[in-house]
C-alpha positions, 0 to 999 in steps of 0.5 A: 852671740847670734840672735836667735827668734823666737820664730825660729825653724830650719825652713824659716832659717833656709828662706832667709839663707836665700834672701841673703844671697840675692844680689841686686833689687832686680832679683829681689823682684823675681824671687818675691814674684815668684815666692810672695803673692802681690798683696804679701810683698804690698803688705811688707813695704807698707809696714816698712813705710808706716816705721820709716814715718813713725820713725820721722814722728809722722802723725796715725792721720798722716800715715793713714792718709799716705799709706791706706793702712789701717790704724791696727797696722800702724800700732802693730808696727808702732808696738814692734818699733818700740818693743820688736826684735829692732829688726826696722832700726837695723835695716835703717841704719844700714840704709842711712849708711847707704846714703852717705 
């Protein structure tokens, strides 16, 4: 059964229909340039970054230091690997895959 978020909407459903269709970084670039602004698409590779370093046990400190987030940020991220839909460790292991 396909998961299904508690998010949901049939416009939520089309942008990740477009995502899914870009085919290189490249164009990854010019879809969020022109969809996100340049703090949104920060704030998201940030997030991403504070899981990769929980995942590698990083210290809060450490991720602080590294990153600039804040610790409010590091504990909602800490909070959704934990208890989330397993969106990070998904994307991790296919990008572990990647590397191999």
């Amino acid at each position: 059964m396909p998961y299904r978020s508690k998010f949901a909407t049939k416009d939520i459903e089309k942008l990740f229909e477009t995502i899914i269709q870009l085919d290189t970084v490249g164009e990854c670039y010019r879809f969020f340039e022109d969809v996100c602004t340049i703090n949104e698409v920060q704030d998201m590779a940030q997030r991403l970054k504070v899981a990769h370093m929980l995942q590698e046990k990083h210290s809060y400190q450490d991720i602080v230091n590294e990153t600039k987030a804040s610790t409010a940020t590091i504990s909602r991220v800490a909070k959704s690997l934990t208890y989330g839909a397993e969106g990070y460790h998904l994307v991790f292991k296919k990008m572990e895959k990647l590397k191999k």
